[in-house]
C-alpha positions in Angstrom: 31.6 49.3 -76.1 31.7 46.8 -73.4 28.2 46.5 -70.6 28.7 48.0 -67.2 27.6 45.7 -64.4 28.1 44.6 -60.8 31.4 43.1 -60.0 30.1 40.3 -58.4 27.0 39.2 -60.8 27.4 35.8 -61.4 26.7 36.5 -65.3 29.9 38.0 -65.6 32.0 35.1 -65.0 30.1 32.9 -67.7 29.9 36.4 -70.3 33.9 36.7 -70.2 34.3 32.9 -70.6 32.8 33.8 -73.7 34.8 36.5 -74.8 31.8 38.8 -74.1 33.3 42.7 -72.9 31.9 43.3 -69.7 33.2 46.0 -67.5 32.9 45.8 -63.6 31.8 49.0 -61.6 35.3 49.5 -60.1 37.0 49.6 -64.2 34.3 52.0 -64.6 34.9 54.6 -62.7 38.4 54.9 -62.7 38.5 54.5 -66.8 40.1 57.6 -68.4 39.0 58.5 -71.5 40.7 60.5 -74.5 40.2 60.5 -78.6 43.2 57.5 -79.9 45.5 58.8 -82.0 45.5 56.3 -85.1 48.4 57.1 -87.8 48.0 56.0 -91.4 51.2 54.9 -93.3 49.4 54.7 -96.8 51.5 53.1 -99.8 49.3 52.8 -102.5 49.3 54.2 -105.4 45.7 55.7 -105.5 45.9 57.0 -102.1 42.2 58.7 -102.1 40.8 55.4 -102.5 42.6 53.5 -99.6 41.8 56.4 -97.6 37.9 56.5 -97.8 38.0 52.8 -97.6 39.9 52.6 -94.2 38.4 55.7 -92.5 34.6 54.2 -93.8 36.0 51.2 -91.4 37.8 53.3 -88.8 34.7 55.4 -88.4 32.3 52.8 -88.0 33.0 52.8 -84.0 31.7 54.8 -81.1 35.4 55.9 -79.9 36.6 59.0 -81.2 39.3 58.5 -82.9 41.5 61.0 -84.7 43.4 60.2 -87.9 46.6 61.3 -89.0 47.9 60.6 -92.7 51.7 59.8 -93.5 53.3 59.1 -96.8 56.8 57.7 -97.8 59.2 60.9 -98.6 61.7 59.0 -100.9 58.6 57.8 -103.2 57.0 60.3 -105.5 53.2 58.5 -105.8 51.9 59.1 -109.6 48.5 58.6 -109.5 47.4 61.1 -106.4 47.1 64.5 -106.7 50.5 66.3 -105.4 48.4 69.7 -104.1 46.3 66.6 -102.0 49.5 65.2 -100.2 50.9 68.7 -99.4 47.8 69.5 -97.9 47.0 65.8 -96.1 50.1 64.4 -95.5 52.7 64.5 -93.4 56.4 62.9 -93.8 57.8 60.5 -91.2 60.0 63.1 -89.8 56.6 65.5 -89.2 55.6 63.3 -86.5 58.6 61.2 -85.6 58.6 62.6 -82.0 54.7 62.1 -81.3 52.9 58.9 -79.7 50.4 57.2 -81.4 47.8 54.4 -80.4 47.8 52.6 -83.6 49.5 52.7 -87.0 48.0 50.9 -89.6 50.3 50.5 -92.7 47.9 49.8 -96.5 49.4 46.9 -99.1 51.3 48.2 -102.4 51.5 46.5 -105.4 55.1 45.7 -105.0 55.1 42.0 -104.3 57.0 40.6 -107.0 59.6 42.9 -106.2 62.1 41.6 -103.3 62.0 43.8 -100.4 65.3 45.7 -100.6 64.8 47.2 -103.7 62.0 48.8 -103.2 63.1 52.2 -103.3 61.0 53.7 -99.8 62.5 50.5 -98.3 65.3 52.2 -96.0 62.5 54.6 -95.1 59.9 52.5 -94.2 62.3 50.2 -91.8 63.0 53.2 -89.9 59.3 53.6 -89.5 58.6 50.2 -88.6 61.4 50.5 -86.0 60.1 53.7 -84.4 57.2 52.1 -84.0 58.2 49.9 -81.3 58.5 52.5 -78.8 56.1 55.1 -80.0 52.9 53.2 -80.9 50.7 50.6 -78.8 49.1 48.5 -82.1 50.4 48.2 -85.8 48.1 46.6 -87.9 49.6 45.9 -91.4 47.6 45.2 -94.7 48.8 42.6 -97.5 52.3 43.7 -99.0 52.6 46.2 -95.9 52.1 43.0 -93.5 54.6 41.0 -95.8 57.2 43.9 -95.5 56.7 44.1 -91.4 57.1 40.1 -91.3 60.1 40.2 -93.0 61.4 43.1 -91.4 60.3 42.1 -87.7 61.0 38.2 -87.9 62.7 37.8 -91.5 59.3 35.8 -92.7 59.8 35.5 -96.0 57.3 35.4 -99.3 57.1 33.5 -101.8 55.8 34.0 -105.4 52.2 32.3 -106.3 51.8 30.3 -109.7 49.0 32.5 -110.3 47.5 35.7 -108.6 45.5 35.1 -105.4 42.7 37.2 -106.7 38.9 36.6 -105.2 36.7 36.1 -102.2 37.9 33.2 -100.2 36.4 31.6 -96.9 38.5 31.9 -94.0 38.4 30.0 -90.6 38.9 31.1 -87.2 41.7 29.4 -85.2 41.6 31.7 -82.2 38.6 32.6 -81.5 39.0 33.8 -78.2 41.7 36.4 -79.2 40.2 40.2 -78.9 41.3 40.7 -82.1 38.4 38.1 -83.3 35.7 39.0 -80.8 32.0 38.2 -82.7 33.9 36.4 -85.6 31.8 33.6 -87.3 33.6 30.4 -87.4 33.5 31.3 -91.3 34.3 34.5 -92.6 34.9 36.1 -96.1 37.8 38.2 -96.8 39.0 39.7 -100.3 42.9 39.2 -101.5 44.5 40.3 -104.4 48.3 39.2 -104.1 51.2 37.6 -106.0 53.4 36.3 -103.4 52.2 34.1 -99.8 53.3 33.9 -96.5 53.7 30.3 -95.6 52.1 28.9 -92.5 55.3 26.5 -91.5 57.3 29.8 -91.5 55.1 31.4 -89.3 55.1 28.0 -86.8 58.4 28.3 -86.5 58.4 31.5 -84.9 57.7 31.6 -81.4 56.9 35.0 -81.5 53.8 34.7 -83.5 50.6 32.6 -84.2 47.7 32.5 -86.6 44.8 33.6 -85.9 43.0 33.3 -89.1 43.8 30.6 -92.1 41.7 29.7 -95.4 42.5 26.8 -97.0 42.2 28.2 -100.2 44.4 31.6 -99.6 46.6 30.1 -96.9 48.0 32.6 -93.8 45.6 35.5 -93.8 45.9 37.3 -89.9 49.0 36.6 -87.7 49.7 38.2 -84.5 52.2 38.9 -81.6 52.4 36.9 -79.0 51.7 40.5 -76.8 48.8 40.6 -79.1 49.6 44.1 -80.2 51.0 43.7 -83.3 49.3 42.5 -86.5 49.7 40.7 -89.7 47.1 41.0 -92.3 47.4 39.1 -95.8 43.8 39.8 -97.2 42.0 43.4 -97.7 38.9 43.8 -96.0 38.9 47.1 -96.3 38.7 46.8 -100.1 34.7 47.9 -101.5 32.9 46.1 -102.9 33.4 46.7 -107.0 37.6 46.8 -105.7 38.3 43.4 -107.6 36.1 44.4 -110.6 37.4 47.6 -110.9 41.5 45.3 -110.9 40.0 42.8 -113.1 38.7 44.9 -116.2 41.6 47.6 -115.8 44.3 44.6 -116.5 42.0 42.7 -119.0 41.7 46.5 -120.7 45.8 46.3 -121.0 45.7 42.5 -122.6 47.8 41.4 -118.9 47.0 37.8 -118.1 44.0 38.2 -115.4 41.5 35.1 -114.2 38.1 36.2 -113.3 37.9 36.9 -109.4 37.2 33.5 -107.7 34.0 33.7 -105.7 32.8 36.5 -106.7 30.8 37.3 -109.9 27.7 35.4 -109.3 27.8 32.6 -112.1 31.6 33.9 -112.7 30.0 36.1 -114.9 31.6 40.0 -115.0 29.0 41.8 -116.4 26.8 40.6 -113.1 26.8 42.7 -109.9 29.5 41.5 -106.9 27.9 40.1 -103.8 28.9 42.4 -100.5 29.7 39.8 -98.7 33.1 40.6 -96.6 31.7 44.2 -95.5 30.2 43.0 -91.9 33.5 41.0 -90.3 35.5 43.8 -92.3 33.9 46.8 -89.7 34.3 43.9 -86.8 37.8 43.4 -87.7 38.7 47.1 -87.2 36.6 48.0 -84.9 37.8 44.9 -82.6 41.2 46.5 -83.3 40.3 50.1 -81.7 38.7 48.7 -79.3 39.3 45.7 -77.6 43.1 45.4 -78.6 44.0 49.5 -78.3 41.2 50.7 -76.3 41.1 49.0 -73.6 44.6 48.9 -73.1 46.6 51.7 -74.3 48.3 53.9 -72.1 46.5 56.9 -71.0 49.6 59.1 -71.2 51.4 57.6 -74.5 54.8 58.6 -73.2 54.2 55.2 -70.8 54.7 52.8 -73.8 56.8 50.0 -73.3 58.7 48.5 -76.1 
């Protein structure tokens, strides 16, 4: 939450230089305040899972913030418990008239697959185009920021040799963007992927910029030029025994798996993960709720522009 203090202290000139939230008395009083209405669009397989690991994130923030849950209606998940979605979930045409702050949309593990024949595909592009007029953010996580990219700008991907699979430092290239607000100049960010999104694509979009790059995992946050909408290729959301828990279940089925890069001290699996993503993960999201929705969003939802 930002620091009231006098409009005309001379701090506050040099604090928002710095990307520092400071709120003038005159903001202050006139701010309206109500809970944001955050929608989660999750596509994974295991859905219990991705949920505790975003609303742990979502949660971690002084702004009340309430949380609705949608699933795909042409895709029948088979590892989550049917009686759990009929009594969490709701289908896109549930809320298809309401407004919503934010809509965050999980990964799947469809990568290898091209877009179109992925059978909630027709579905989700409706979503994605609702969207535009009836929520102020979307923030979109690995394969669900591929899918958006595509959809949005036609950004392809394009298959890896081998899995992007590990802990990989990341740079900041914006670092005065609200999205990145406290960011170290080097972060750590978990990704588990079989397909990129290049950067030259991305240049040549005037649309969008990167925010965030690692030299090792390439592209990892792009945004809108409106700075609304947003791109995310890694999973900071994931916890921390996420990769272990991917890397013995394939090695259990004989599939072709390398250890997770950077993160088995000594590379050695029977050795416990360092936690080392968790802090900028709660930054990340919390930035998002509130310095890129927060502060912004409508009052009256009704009032978005496209």
């Amino acid at each position: 939450m930002p620091i009231r203090i006098p409009d005309k202290l001379p701090a506050k000139a040099a604090l928002e230089r710095e990307n520092i939230f400071v709120m003038g008395e005159d903001r202050a009083l006139h701010q309206d305040i109500r809970p944001l209405r955050i929608l989660l669009l999750n596509l994974m397989p295991n859905k219990l899972d991705t949920e505790t690991q975003l609303l742990r994130l979502l949660s971690n923030s002084p702004l009340q913030v309430d949380v609705e849950l949608l699933q795909t209606m042409t895709h029948v998940p088979k590892h989550t418990p049917q009686e759990h979605l009929l009594k969490f979930y709701k289908g896109f045409q549930d809320i298809q008239q309401q407004y919503f702050d934010g809509l965050i949309i999980t990964g799947a593990p469809l990568e290898q697959m091209a877009f179109e024949e992925v059978d909630y595909w027709p579905e989700l592009c409706e979503i994605l185009d609702w969207a535009k007029t009836h929520v102020f953010s979307v923030f979109s996580i690995c394969w669900g920021a591929q899918a958006a990219l595509y959809y949005y700008y036609r950004i392809p991907k394009y298959p890896l040799p081998q899995k992007m699979f590990g802990i990989y430092p990341h740079q900041v290239l914006v670092p005065r963007h609200n999205l990145l607000r406290g960011f170290d100049e080097v972060f750590y960010v978990p990704h588990s992927r079989h397909t990129e999104t290049r950067a030259q694509d991305i240049e040549n979009c005037p649309d969008l910029q990167i925010l965030t790059y690692s030299h090792l995992a390439g592209v990892h946050i792009v945004a809108d030029n409106r700075g609304r909408n947003f791109f995310v290729t890694g999973h900071s959301e994931y916890d921390r025994d996420s990769l272990a828990n991917e890397y013995f279940r394939d090695r259990s089925k004989g599939l072709p798996i390398q250890i997770p890069y950077n993160y088995f001290p000594d590379d050695n699996p029977e050795n416990v993960p360092y936690f080392n993503w968790r802090s900028h993960a709660n930054l990340l999201l919390g930035n998002w709720l509130d310095h890129v929705i927060y502060q912004n969003t409508p009052y009256d939802l009704r009032e978005l522009t496209v």
